[in-house]
C-alpha positions as CSV (number, residue, x, y, z in Angstrom):
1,X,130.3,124.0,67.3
2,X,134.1,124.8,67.8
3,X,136.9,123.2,69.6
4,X,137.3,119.5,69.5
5,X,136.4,117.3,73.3
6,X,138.6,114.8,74.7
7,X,136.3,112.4,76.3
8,X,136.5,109.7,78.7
9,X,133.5,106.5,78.4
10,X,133.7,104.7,82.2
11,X,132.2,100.9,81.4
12,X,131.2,98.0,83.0
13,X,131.2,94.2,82.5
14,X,128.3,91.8,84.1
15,X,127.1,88.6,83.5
16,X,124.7,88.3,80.6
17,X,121.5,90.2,82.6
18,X,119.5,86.8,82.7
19,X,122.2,84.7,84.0
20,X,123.2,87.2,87.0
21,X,123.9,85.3,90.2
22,X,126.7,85.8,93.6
23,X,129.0,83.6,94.8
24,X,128.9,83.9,98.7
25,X,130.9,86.8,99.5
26,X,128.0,88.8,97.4
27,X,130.6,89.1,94.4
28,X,129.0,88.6,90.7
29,X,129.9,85.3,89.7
30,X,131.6,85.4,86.5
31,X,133.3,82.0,85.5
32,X,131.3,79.8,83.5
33,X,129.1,82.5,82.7
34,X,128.4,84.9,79.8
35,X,129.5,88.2,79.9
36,X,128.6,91.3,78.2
37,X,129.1,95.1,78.5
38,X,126.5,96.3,81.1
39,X,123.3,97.4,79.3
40,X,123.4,101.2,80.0
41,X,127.0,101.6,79.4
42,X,126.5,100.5,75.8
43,X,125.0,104.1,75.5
44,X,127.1,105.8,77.4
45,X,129.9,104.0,75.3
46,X,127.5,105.4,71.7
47,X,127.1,109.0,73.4
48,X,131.0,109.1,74.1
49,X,132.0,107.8,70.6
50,X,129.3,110.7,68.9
51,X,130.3,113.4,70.6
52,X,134.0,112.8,70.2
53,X,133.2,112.4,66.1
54,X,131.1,115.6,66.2
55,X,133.5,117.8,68.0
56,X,136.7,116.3,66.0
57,X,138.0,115.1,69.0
58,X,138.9,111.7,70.9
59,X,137.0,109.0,73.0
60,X,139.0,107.0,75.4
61,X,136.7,104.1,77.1
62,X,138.1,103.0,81.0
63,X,136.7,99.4,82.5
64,X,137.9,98.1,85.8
65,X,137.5,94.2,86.3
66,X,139.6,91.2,85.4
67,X,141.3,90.2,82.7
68,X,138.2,89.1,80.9
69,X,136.8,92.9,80.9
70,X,139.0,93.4,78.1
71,X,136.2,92.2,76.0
72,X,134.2,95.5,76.7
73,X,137.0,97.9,75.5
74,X,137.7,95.5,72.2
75,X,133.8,96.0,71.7
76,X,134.1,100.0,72.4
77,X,137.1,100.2,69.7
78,X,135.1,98.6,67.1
79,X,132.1,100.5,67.4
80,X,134.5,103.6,67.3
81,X,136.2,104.2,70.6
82,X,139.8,105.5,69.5
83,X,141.9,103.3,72.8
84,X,140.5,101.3,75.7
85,X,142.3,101.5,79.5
86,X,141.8,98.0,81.5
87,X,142.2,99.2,85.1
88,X,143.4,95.5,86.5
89,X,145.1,93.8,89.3
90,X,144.1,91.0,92.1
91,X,144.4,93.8,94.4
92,X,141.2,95.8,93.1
93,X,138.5,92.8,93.6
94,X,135.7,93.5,95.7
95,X,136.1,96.6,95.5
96,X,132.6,98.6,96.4
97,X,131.2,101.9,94.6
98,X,133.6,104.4,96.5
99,X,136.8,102.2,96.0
100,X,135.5,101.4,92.5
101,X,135.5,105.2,91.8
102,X,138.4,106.2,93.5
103,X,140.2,103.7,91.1
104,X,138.4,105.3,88.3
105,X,139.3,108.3,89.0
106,X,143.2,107.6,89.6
107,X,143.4,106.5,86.4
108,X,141.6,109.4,84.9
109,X,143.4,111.8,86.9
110,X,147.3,110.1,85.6
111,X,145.9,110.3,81.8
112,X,143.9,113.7,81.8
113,X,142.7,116.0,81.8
114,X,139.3,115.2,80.0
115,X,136.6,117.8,78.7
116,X,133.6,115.1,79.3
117,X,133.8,111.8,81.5
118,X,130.5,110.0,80.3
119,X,128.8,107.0,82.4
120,X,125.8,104.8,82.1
121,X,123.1,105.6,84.8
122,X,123.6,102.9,86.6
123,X,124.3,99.5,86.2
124,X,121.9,96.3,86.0
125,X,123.5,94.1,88.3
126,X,122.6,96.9,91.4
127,X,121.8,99.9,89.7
128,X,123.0,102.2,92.8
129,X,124.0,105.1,90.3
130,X,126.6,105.7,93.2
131,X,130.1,105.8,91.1
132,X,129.5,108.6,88.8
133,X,128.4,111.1,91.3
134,X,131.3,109.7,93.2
135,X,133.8,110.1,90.5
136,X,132.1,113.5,89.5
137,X,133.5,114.8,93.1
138,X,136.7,113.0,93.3
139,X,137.5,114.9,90.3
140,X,135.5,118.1,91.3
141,X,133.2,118.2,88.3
142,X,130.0,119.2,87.8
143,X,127.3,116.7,86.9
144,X,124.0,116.6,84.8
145,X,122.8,113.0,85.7
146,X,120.1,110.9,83.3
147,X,120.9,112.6,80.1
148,X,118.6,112.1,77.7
149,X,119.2,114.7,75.0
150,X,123.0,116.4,74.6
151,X,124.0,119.5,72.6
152,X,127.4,120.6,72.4
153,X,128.2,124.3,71.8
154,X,131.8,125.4,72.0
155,X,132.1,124.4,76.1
156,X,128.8,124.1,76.9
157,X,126.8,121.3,77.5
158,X,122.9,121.5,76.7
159,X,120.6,119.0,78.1
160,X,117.6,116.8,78.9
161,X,117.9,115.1,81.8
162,X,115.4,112.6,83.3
163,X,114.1,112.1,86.5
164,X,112.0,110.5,89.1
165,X,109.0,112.3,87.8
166,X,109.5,114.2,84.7
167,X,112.7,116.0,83.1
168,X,114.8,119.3,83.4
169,X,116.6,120.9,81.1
170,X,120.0,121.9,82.4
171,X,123.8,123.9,80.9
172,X,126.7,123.3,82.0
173,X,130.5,123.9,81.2
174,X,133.3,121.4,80.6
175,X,135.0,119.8,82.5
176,X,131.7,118.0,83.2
177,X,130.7,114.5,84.2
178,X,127.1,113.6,82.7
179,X,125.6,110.0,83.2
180,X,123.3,108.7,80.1
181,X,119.5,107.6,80.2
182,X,118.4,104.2,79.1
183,X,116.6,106.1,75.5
184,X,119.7,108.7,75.1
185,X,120.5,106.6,71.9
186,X,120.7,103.1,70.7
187,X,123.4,101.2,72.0
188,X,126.8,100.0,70.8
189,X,126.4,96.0,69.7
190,X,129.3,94.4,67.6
191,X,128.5,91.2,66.7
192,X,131.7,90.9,64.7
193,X,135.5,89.7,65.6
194,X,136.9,92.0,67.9
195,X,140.4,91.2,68.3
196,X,141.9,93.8,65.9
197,X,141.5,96.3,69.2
198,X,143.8,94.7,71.4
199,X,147.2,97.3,70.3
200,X,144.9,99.9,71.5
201,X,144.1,98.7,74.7
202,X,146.8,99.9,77.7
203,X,146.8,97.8,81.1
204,X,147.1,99.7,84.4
205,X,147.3,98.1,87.6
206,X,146.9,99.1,91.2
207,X,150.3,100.2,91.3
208,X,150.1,102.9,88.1
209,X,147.1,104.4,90.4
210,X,149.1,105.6,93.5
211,X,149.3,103.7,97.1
212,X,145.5,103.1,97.7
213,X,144.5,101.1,99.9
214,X,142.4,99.0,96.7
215,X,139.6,96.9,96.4
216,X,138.5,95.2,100.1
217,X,140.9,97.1,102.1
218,X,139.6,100.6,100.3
219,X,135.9,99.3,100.7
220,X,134.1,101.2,103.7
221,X,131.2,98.5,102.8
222,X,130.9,94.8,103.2
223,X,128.7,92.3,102.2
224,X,128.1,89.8,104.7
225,X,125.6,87.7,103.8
226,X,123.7,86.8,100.2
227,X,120.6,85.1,99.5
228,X,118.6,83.4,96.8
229,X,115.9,85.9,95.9
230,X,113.5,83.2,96.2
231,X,110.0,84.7,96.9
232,X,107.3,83.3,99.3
233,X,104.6,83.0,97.1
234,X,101.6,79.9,97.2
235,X,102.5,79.8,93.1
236,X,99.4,78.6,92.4
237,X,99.0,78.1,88.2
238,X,95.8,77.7,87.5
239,X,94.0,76.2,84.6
240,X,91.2,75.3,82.4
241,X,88.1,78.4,81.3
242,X,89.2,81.6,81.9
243,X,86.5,82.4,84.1
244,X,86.8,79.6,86.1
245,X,90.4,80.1,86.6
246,X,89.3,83.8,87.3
247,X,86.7,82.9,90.1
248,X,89.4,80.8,91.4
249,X,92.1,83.2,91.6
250,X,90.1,85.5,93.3
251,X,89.2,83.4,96.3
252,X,92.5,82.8,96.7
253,X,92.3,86.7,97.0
254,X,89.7,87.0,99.1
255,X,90.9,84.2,101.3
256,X,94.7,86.1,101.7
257,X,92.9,89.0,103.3
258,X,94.9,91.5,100.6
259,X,92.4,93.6,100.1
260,X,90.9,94.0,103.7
261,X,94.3,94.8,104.7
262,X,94.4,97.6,106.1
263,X,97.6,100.1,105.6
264,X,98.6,100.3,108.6
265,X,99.6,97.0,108.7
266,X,102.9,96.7,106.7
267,X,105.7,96.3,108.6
268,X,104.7,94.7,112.0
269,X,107.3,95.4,114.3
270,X,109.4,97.3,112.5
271,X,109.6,100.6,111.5
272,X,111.9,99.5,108.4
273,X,110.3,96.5,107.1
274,X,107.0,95.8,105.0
275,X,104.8,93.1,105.4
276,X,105.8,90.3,104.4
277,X,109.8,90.7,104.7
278,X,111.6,89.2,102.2
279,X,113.6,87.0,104.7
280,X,114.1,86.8,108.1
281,X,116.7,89.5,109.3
282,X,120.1,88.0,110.7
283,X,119.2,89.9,113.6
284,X,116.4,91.3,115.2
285,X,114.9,94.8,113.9
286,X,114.9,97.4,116.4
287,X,110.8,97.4,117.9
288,X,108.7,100.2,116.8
289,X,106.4,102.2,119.0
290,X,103.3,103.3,118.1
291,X,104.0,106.9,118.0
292,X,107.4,108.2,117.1
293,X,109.6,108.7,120.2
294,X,111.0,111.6,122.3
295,X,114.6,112.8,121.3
296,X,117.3,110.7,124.3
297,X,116.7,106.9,122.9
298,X,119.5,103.9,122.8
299,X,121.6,105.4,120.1
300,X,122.1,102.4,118.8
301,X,122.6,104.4,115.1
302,X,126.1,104.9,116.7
303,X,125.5,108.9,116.5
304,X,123.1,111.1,115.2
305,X,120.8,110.4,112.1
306,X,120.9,112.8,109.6
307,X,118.3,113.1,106.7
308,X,118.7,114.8,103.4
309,X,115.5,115.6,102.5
310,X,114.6,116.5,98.4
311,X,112.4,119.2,98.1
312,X,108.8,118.5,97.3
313,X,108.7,115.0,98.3
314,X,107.3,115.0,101.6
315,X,106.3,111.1,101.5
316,X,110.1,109.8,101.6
317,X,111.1,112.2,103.6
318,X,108.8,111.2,106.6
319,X,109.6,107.4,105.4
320,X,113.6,108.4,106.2
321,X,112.6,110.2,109.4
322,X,110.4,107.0,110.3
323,X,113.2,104.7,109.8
324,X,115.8,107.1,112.3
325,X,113.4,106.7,115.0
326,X,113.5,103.0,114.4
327,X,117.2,103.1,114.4
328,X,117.4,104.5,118.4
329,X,118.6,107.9,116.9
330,X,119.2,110.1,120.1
331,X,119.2,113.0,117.6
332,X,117.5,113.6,113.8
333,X,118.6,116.5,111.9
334,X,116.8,116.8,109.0
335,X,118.7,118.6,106.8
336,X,116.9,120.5,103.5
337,X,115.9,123.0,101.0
338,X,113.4,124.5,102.3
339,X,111.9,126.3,105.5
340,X,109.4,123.8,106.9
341,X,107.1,124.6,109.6
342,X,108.8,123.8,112.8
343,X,105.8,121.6,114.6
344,X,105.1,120.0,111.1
345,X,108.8,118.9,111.0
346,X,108.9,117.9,114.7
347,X,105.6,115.6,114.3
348,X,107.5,113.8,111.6
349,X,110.3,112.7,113.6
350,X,112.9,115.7,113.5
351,X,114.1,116.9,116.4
352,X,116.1,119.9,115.0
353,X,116.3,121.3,111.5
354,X,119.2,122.7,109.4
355,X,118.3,124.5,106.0
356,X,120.3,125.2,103.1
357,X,120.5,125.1,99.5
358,X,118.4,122.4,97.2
359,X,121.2,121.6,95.2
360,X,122.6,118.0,95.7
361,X,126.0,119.0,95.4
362,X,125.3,122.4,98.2
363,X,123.3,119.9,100.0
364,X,126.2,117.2,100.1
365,X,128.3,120.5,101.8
366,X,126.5,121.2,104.0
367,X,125.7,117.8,105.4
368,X,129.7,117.9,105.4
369,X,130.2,120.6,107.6
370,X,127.7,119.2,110.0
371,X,129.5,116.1,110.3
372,X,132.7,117.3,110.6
373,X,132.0,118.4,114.0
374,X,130.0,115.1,115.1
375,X,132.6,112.7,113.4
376,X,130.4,110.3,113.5
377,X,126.9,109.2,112.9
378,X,124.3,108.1,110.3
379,X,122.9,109.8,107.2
380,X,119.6,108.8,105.2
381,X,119.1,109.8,101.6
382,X,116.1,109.0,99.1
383,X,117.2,106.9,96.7
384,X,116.7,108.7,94.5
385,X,117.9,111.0,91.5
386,X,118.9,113.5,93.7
387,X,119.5,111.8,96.2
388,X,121.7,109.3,95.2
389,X,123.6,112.6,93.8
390,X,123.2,113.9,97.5
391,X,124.6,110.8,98.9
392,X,127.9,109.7,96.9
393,X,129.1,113.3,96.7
394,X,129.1,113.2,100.9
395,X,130.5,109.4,101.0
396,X,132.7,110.3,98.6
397,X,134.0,113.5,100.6
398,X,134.0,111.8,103.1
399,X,135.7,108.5,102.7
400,X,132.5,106.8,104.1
401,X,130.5,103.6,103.2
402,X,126.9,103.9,101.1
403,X,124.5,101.3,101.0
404,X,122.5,102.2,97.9
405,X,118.7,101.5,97.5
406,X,118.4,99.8,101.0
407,X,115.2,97.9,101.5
408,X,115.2,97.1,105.1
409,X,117.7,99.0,108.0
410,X,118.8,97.8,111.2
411,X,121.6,98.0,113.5
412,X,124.2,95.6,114.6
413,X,127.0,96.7,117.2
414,X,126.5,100.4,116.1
415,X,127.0,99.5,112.5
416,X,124.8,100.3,109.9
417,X,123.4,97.0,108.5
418,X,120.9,96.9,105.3
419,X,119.4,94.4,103.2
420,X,118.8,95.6,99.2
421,X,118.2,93.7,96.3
422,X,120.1,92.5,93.5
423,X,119.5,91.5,90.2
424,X,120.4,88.4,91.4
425,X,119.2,87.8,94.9
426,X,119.2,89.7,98.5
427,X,122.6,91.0,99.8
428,X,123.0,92.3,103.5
429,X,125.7,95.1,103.5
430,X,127.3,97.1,106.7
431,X,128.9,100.0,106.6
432,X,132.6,100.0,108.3
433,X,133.4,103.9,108.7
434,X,132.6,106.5,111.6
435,X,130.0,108.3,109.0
436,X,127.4,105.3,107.7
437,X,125.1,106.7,104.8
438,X,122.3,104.5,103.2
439,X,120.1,105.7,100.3
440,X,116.7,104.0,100.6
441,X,114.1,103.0,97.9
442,X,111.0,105.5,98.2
443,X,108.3,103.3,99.3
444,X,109.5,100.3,101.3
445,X,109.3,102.2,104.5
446,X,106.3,103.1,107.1
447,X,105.6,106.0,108.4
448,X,105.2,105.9,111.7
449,X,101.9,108.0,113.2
450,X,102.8,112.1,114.5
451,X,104.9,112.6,117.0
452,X,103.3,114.9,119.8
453,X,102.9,118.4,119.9
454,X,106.1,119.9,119.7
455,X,108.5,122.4,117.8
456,X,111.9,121.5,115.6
457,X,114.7,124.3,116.3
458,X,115.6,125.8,112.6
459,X,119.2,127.1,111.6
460,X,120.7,127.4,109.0
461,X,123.6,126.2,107.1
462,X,125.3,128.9,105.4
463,X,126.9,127.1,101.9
464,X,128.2,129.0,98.9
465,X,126.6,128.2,95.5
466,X,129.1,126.4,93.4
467,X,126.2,127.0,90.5
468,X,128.2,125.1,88.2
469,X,124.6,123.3,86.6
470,X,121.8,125.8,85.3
471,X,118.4,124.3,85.2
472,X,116.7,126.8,83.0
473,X,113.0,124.6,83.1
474,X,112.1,121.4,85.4
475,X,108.8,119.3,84.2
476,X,107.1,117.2,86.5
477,X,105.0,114.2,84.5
478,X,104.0,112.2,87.3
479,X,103.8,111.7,91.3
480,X,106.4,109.4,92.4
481,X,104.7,108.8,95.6
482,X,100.9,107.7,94.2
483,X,102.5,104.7,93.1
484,X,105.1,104.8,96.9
485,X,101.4,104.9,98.9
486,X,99.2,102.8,96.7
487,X,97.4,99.8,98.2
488,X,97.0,97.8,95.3
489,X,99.5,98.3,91.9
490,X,98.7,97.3,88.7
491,X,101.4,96.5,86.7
492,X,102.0,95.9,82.4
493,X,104.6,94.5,80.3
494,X,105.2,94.0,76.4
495,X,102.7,92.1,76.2
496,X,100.2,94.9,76.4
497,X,99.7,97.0,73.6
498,X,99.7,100.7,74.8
499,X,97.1,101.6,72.4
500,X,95.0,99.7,74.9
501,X,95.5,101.1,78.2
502,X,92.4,102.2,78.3
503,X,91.0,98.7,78.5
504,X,92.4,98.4,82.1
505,X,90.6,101.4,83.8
506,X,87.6,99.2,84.9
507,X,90.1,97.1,86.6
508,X,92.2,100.2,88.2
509,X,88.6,102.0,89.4
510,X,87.4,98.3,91.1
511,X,90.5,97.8,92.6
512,X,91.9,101.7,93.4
513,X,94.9,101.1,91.9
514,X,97.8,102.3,90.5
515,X,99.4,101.3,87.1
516,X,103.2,100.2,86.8
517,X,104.9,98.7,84.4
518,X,108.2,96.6,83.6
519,X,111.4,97.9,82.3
520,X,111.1,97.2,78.6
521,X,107.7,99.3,78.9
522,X,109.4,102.7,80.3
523,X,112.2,101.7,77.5
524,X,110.0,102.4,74.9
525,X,108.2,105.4,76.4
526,X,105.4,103.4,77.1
527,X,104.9,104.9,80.3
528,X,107.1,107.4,82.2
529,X,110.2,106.0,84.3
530,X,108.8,107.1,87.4
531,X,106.7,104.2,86.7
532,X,108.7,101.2,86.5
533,X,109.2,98.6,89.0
534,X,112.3,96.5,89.4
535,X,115.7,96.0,90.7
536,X,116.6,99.2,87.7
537,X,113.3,101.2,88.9
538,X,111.1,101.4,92.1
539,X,110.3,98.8,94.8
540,X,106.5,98.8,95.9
541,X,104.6,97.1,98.8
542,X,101.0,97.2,98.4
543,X,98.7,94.4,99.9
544,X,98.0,93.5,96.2
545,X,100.1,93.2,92.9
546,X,98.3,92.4,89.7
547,X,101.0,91.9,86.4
548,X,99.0,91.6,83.4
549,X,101.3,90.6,80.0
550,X,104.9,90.6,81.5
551,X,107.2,87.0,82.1
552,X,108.3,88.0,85.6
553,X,111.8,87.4,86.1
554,X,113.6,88.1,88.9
555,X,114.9,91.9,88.1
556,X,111.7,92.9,87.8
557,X,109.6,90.7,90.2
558,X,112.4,91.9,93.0
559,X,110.7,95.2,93.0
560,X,107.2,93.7,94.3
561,X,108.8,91.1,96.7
562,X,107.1,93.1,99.6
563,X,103.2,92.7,98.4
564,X,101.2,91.1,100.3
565,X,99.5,89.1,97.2
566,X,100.7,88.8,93.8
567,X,98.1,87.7,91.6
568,X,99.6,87.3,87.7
569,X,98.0,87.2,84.1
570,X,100.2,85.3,81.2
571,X,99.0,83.1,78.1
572,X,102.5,81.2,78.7
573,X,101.6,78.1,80.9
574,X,105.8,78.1,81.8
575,X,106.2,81.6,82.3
576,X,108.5,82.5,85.1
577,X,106.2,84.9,87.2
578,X,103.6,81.9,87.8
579,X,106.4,80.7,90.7
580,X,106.5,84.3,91.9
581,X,103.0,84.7,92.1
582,X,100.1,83.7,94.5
583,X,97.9,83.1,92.0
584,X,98.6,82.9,88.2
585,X,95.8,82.8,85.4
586,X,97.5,81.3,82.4
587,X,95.4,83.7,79.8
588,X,95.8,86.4,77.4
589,X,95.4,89.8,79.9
590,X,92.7,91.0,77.2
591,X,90.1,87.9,78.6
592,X,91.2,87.8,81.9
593,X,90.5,91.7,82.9
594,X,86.6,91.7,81.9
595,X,86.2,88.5,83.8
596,X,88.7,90.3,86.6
597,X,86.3,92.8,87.2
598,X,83.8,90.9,87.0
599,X,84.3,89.1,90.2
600,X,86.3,92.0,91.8
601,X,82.6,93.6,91.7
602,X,81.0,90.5,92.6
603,X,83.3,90.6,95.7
604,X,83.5,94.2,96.6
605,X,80.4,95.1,95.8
């Protein structure tokens, strides 16, 4: 290894991740309330420090918050950080992801340059992964996202990078941006006094980062509205024998019609919402026809809809193209990889096609071009790895608002208006800028039946390869959209030993289901990440939801707030998930499954 790395850690503060809660203007609420540096910056903050001891060189760690914020760049310096940069100043609150990022990279701009800018994945109070991509263009660096494993040669960076269904292994030169995985390596904790860091700390305000606009008046999103993520569930605890308790539980089942349900009937209505919603929308989702529509409806998208489709995963991509007919698109470009077959690509909903390169960052140009000449319009991204790449490299190009991981689309006076989750309840968020991009959780959508026959015009979008990331090997684990389509989910926590899984598959086989899991299972490699649910994984909507061994709390019990009957399995009589549950059998998962499928025969035959 030769040549030492100047390196720059980008950190967050949140609340304490039990205690996360917004005040009514969908800001975190913050006094009164714990605070601590946001779980996956802690590695970022460890991978930062490591690779600046290993090269000889220097790690800088940059927060942007209020005062209190300090406190993550005191606990950065002790763990080994050499100086902390509080970015600061009434001016900068409520600032979204593109404002947070163009403050970011202001700062990093006036005190660079920097070999490596390292990030946390995302964050655990949203978990949009938006600002790193975002910063990555901003600054024009390249960007290996999910690091798992890093190797530093000279000016090369070698690495293992997760994603939605596996992991690639990628090179790249410095300058680069990478963002860090959850497992990349343990995190930096000081319990000790951390005061001795404050001569090290520098303060910059809004006015050391150039004229702006900051904060609100920078933000091309706005939350308008918050809600309580309270769930409408029965919440049903049941107790005494196991089996009675089991025989009960099941005809409450039975009696909710879960499993008779058939598929088609999420999201009566709507194209964009699954059955049941989590709250009633503000305002009325556009109607959805039975068939997808001709091209020439209300435009009430305010434009064309344009959707950036990831090669090879054909489910979302008809989900996005769903959701544009829903939105009174008079035009959908689908914009890809990859040559489709014209009258597939029409019966999905496209109604012209534009192909260029895979690459999330060629992709983002392209989509760039295209707009350029529109001005306007609306752009639908999987939220995804790639996507949310896709996605914040085009808002951030573009000076345009991105709703990350929306659950549920709509329009309101030719805005764009979504609702997503939080870790700490439902937000809804419009976009405010003549280009409205949303990235949308794979699997909360419909898809809407074939359009008829017909034939998508192809062109293509001629974009030069920046080639600035080599993937020399891409490994796919697991199928993203098994658990996206499934009827019924199955899902695990701690509390079941892995060593076990094999105990469940009489109760996957009766019921046809898929097996999920929390967060702290994919933490510990449990199961892959592709198969966590939660406000920091996937959102599912099956007619049925079955957590066996797992306490429920909100960040992971928002990812299932769209089942249509959640029936769950813990020992603990005060357990959270009984009051976001239908049903809850207060047993160890070990004697409640045989009894399970038991009855589950009994009933299905």
């Amino acid at each position: 290894m030769a040549g030492s790395l100047r390196i720059a850690v980008l950190a967050k503060q949140v609340p304490l991740h039990d205690d996360l809660c917004l005040d009514a203007d969908g800001r975190l609420r913050r006094e009164g309330r714990p605070l601590e540096m946001n779980p996956y910056c802690r590695r970022a903050v460890a991978k930062g420090v490591e690779t600046a001891r290993a090269t000889g060189g220097a790690c800088t760690v940059y927060t942007l918050g209020p005062p209190a914020a300090a406190e993550v760049l005191r606990e950065a310096i002790a763990w080994g950080a050499d100086d902390g940069v509080l970015i600061t100043d009434p001016v900068l609150a409520g600032s979204d992801t593109l404002a947070t990022a163009r403050a970011l990279a202001a700062a990093l701009r006036r005190d660079g340059p920097y070999d490596l800018v390292v990030a946390g994945l995302g964050s655990v109070d949203a978990d949009t992964g938006q600002v790193a991509p975002q910063v990555a263009e901003l600054l024009d660096l390249p960007l290996l996202t999910g690091v798992r494993d890093l190797t530093v040669e000279g000016r090369t960076l070698h690495a293992r990078c997760e994603r939605d269904d596996g992991y690639m292994i990628a090179w790249t030169r410095v300058p680069a941006l990478i963002s860090v995985a959850e497992r990349s390596c343990d995190p930096c904790k000081v319990p000790q006094d951390r005061r001795a860091g404050d001569d090290r700390i520098t303060v910059l305000t809004s006015a050391d980062l150039g004229p702006g606009p900051w904060g609100a008046a920078g933000s091309p999103t706005r939350v308008d509205e918050v809600r309580t993520a309270a769930a409408r569930r029965a919440g049903v605890r049941l107790s005494g024998p196991v089996e009675l308790q089991v025989r009960e539980a099941v005809a409450l089942l039975a009696a909710s019609g879960a499993l008779s349900r058939p598929a088609a009937a999420r999201g009566p209505g709507s194209a964009v919402a699954a059955v049941p919603p989590p709250v009633p929308p503000v305002a009325p989702v556009p109607p959805v026809a039975p068939v997808l529509a001709a091209p020439g409806g209300s435009g009430a998208a305010g434009g064309p809809v344009t959707v950036l489709a990831e090669t090879g995963r054909e489910r979302v991509t008809r989900e996005l193209l769903s959701a544009a007919a829903a939105l009174g698109a008079h035009r959908t470009v689908l914009l890809c990889g990859q040559r489709p077959d014209p009258c597939t690509a029409w019966s999905w909903g496209a109604d012209e096609v534009v192909v260029t390169r895979p690459e999330a960052e060629d992709l983002a140009t392209a989509a760039a071009l295209l707009l350029a000449d529109a001005g306007t319009g609306t752009v639908l991204a999987p939220g995804t790895t790639w996507g949310r790449e896709a996605a914040a490299r085009l808002a951030a190009r573009l000076g345009a608002g991105l709703v990350g991981d929306a659950e549920t689309l709509e329009t309101a006076d030719g805005r764009l208006v979504c609702w997503k989750s939080t870790a700490a309840g439902l937000a809804r968020v419009s976009v405010h800028s003549p280009v409205q991009l949303a990235t949308v959780r794979p699997g909360v959508l419909p898809v809407l039946p074939p359009r008829a026959a017909g034939a998508a015009p192809i062109t293509a979008a001629h974009v030069a390869a920046r080639g600035r990331v080599t993937v020399s090997e891409r490994v796919a684990e697991d199928d993203p959209a098994d658990l996206a389509a499934a009827r019924v989910v199955v899902g695990v926590g701690q509390g079941v030993d892995p060593e076990r899984y094999a105990e469940l598959k009489p109760l996957l086989d009766v019921l046809d289901a898929e097996l999920a899991a929390t967060r702290k299972v994919t933490d510990r490699g449990w199961l892959p990440r592709s198969r966590q649910i939660g406000i920091t994984g996937r959102a599912v909507a099956p007619a049925l939801y079955v957590l066996l061994g797992a306490s429920g709390k909100n960040t992971h019990m928002s990812g299932v707030r769209r089942a249509g009957f959640v029936l769950a399995v813990n020992p603990d009589p005060h357990a959270p998930v009984f009051a976001s549950a239908d049903a809850g059998v207060v047993a160890g998962w070990a004697e409640a499954v045989p009894a399970l499928v038991g009855e589950l025969r009994a009933l299905t035959g």
